[in-house]
N, C-alpha and C positions, 0 to 999 in steps of 0.2 A: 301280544305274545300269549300265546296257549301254556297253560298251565299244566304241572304235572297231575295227577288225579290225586295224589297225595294231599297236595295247595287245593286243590278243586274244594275236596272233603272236608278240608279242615275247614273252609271256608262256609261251604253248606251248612257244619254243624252250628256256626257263628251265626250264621243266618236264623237258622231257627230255633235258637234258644232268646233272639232279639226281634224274633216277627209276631212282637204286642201288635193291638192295636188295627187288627182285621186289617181287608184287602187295601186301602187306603193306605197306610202304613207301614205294611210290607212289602208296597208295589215302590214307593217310595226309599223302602232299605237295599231293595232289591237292586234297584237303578243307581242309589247312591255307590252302592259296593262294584256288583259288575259291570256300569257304566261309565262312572266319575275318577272311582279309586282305582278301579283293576285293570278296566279296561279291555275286557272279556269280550264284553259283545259292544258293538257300534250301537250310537243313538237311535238309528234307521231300525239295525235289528233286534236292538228290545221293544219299541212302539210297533213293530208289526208285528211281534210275538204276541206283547200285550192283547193286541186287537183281535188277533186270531186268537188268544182264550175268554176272552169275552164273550164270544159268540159259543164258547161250550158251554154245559151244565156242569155242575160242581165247582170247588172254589177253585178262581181263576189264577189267586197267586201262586198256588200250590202246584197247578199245570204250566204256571209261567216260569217256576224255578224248575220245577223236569223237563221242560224244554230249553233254557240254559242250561241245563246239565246234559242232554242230548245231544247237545249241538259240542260242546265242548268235548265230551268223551265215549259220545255213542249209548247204545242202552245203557250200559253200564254206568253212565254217568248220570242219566237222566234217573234211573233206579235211585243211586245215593241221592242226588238232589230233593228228589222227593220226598222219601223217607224220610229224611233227615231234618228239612222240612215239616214233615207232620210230628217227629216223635217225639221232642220237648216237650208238646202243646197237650199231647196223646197222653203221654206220662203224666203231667200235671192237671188235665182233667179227671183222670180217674182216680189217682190221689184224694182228690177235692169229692168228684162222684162219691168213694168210701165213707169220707168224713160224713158229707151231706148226709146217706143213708140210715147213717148208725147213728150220729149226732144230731143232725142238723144242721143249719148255719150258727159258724165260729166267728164272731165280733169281732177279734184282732185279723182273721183273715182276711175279714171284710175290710176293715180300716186299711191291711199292707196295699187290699186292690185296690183303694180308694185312690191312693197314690198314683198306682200304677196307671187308674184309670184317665187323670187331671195330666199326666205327661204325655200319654195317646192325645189328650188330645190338641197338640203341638205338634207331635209326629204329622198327626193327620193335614196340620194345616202347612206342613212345610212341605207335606205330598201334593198338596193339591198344586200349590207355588209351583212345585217344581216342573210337575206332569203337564199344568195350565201354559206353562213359558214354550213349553217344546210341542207340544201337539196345537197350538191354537196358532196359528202362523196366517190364519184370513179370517177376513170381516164375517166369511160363510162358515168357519170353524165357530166362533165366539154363539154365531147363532143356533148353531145345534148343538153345542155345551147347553148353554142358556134354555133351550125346549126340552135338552135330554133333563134339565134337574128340575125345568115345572112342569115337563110331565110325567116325573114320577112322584115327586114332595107334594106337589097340589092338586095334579088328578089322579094318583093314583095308577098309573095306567100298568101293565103288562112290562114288565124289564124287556123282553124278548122284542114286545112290537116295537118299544124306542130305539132298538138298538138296530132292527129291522129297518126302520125308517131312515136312522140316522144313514145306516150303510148307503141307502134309494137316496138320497139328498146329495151325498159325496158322488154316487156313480155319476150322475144327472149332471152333476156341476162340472164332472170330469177334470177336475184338479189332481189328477196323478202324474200329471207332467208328460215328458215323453216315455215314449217306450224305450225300453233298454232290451240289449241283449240279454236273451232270458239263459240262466244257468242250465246247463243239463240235469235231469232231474235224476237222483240217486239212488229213486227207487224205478218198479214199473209196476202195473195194477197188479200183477198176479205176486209181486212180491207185499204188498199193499193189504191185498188181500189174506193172504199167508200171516202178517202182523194181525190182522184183527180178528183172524181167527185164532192164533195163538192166545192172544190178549183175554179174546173172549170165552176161551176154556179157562185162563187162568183167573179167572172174575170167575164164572160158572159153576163150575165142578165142583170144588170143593162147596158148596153150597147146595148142588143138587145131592152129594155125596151126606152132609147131614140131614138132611131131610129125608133121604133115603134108612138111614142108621135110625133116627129117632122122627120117624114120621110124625105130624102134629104137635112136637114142642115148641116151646116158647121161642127159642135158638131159629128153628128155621123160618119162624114167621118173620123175626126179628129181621133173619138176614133177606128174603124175598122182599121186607117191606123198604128196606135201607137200600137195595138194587133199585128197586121203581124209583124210590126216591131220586137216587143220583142222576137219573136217565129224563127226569121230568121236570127239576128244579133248574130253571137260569134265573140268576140274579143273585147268586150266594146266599149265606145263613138267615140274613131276612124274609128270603121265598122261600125256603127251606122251613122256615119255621110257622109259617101260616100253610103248609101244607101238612106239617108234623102236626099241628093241633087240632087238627078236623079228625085225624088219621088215629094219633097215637094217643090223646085225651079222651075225645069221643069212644072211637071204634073200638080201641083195643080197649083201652082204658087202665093204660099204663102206666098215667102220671097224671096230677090237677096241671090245669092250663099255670095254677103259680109256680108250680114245680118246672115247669115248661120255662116259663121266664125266671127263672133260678137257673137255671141250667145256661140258658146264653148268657145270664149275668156272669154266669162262673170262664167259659169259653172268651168271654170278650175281653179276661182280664187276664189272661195266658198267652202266650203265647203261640204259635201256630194259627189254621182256617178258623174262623168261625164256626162252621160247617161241625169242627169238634163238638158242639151241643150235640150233636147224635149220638155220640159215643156214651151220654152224659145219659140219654134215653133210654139206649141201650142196656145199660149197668144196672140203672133201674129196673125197667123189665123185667129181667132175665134175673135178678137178686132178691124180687120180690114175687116171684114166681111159686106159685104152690104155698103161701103162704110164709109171714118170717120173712127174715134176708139172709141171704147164702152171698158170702163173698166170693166163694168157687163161683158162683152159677152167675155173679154180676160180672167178675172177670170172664167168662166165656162168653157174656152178653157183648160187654164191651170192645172183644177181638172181634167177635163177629159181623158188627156193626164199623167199625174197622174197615174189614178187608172187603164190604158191600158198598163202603162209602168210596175208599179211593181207591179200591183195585181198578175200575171204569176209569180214571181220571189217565192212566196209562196206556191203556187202552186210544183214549182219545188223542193222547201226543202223538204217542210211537207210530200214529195210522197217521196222522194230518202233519206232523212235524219238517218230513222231506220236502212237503209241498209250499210251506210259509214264504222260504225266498223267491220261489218261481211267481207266487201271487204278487208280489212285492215289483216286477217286473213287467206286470200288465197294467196298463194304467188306467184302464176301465175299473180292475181288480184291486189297484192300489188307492186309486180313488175313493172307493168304497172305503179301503182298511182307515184312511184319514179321515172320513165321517164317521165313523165308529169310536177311532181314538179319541176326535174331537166329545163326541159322547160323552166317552171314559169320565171324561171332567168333570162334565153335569152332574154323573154316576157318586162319584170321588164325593163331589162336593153335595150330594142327598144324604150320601154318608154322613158324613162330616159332621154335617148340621144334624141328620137326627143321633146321632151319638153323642153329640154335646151335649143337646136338649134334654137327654136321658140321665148324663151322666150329671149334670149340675142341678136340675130339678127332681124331687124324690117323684111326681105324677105330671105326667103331661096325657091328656087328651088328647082325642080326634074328636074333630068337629066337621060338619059338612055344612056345608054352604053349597046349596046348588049342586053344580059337578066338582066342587074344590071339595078337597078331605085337608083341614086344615089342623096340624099342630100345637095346641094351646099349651101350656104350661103353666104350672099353679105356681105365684110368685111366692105364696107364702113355703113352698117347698125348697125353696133353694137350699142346698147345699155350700156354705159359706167357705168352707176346706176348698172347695176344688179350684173355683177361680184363684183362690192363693196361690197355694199348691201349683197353678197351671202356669201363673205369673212366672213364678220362680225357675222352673222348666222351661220357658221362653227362654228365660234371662242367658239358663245355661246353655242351653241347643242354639239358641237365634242368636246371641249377644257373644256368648263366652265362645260359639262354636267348640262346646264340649260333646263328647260320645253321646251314641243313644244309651248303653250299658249305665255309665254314669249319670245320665239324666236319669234313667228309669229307676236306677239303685236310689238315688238321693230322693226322689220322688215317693216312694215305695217309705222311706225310713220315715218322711214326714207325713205321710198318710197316717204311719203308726203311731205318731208321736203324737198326731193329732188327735186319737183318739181321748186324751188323756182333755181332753177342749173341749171335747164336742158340750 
């Protein structure tokens, strides 16, 4: 049953004031809600939504909820979805970005994320469960799960080529079954066209338009460099952020590379994309500009960094979105979308594993061996809180089948609590 856009909204905002725990975990909340509970979209038509934003730049969950919300109510649905989507995550990074500026890092914040962080990561491993049961359906799915996570956890390789591969492995094997009658397509290229050139003004202009007003400020380099970025990053906040360091540490020299990993510390323990660490970049920049820090001049950093990050991401639904179920019908084309999802997995689970790693030990290295770039982690660093913390969070999501809300709340209170331990 379709929903009224009223139910849609309310739901969206539930959504992302609950989408902790990066794409792993919202792709997971995602599917629990509009899948399991609501019943919004079919099994079929989330995993081929999934698959078809994997293969964009910019964060995928974030284009996977405005294309549930597209589908459901049209632009206009996809518009709320998104938004609403980013703007919990949006709000509470630059909150955090202020503090950061003026202060620095606040110890009980740190300890409420500590929680936050030790519940993520059960989210994450009930996402993988769940995403792993429904996309991995053959012996030749398991094995490009299995290559998509060593070959990015151990060699390193390119997101885009595994996901590249992954699709070439599905088409080849031609597991999309038969053909189906294909739907009548809703758009036609010239209306197709007309979208992405709409899109592409509304990304554009206003960007060309401050650059034009205050030629050479901080503001317009901020926003030309946040465009390249979204256009050039696959693989979410991770690619993202080894492109940001070369860029915005280096070149501009806008922030220390620790400021740099302060920033996704702050993003990964919020709510909404990952991808938010820009925003976090952003603030900086443009606050610390001219000397001193301007809260005006941080907040205008941070819009502007904003609407260069996901105004594109719109762009890329609103143009590819009509075409999803007609690929879904080709089975050369559907093929492919199942070696991709199978991917998904491997993706999910590089996650996973390096956000634990992160999150339970205070330093883990890289190490190379050959062509392996391997993971090490210093034992004497652990983090004694989180596996507790994490246990307990099991108990109530996996055992009590309690809320994510309340997991995360209870989670959260004993991070603080534990400060009083450490």
């Amino acid at each position: 049953m379709t929903p009224t856009l009223g139910e849609a909204t309310r739901e969206w905002a539930r959504i992302g004031v609950l989408s902790f725990g990066g794409p792993a975990a919202q792709i997971a909340l995602m599917h629990r809600i509009l899948v399991d509970e609501r019943r919004w979209l079919t099994e079929r038509q989330f995993l081929d939504a999934l698959s078809f934003c994997m293969l964009l730049p910019g964060p995928e969950a974030m284009q996977l909820a405005t294309y549930a919300g597209w589908r459901l109510h049209g632009v206009m649905g996809g518009l709320i979805a998104g938004v609403l989507f980013v703007l919990p995550g949006a709000l509470t990074v630059l909150a955090l970005a202020a503090v950061y500026a003026f202060y620095g890092n606040m110890p009980l914040v740190e300890a409420l994320f500590l929680g936050v962080k030790a519940a993520v990561l059960v989210i994450v491993v009930e996402a993988l469960l769940r995403v792993a049961k429904r996309a991995l359906l053959r012996p030749l799915h398991w094995a490009i799960a299995a290559a998509a996570f060593g070959a990015i956890f151990f060699l390193a390789l390119p997101y885009p080529l595994v996901i590249a591969c992954a699709a070439l492995a599905g088409a080849m094997a031609g597991d999309g079954g038969q053909g189906e009658a294909a739907p009548p397509l809703a758009v036609t290229p010239m209306r197709t066209a007309g979208t992405v050139a709409t899109w592409l003004a509304v990304w554009i202009l206003p960007l060309a338009m401050l650059e034009w007003v205050m030629p050479g400020h901080v503001l317009g380099e901020i926003g030309w460099f946040f465009s390249v970025l979204a256009t050039v990053t696959f693989g979410g906040a991770y690619a993202v952020l080894a492109f940001m360091a070369q860029d915005a540490v280096s070149a501009y020299g806008w922030l220390t590379a620790g400021e740099m990993m302060d920033g996704l510390g702050l993003a990964e323990t919020t709510p909404g994309p990952l991808i938010l660490v820009t925003e976090f970049v952003g603030f900086l920049a443009a606050a610390r500009d001219g000397g001193g820090i301007s809260l005006g001049s941080g907040l205008a950093g941070a819009a502007v960094t904003l609407w260069a990050t996901f105004a594109p991401c719109f762009l890329w639904i609103f143009a590819g979105a009509p075409y999803i179920e007609w690929i879904g019908t080709r089975p050369r084309l559907r093929a492919a979308l199942s070696g991709i999802t199978a991917a998904v997995v491997g993706v999910i689970l590089n996650l996973s594993l390096w956000f634990a790693l992160h999150v339970v030990f205070g330093q883990v290295a890289q190490q190379k061996a050959g062509p392996f770039t391997l993971s090490v982690p210093d034992v004497s660093t652990i983090d004694w809180r989180v596996p507790v913390i994490a246990g307990i969070a099991a108990f109530l999501l996996l055992r009590c089948h309690k809320g994510v809300a309340l997991t995360l709340g209870v989670s959260a209170g004993l991070g603080l609590l534990s400060k009083f331990f450490q």
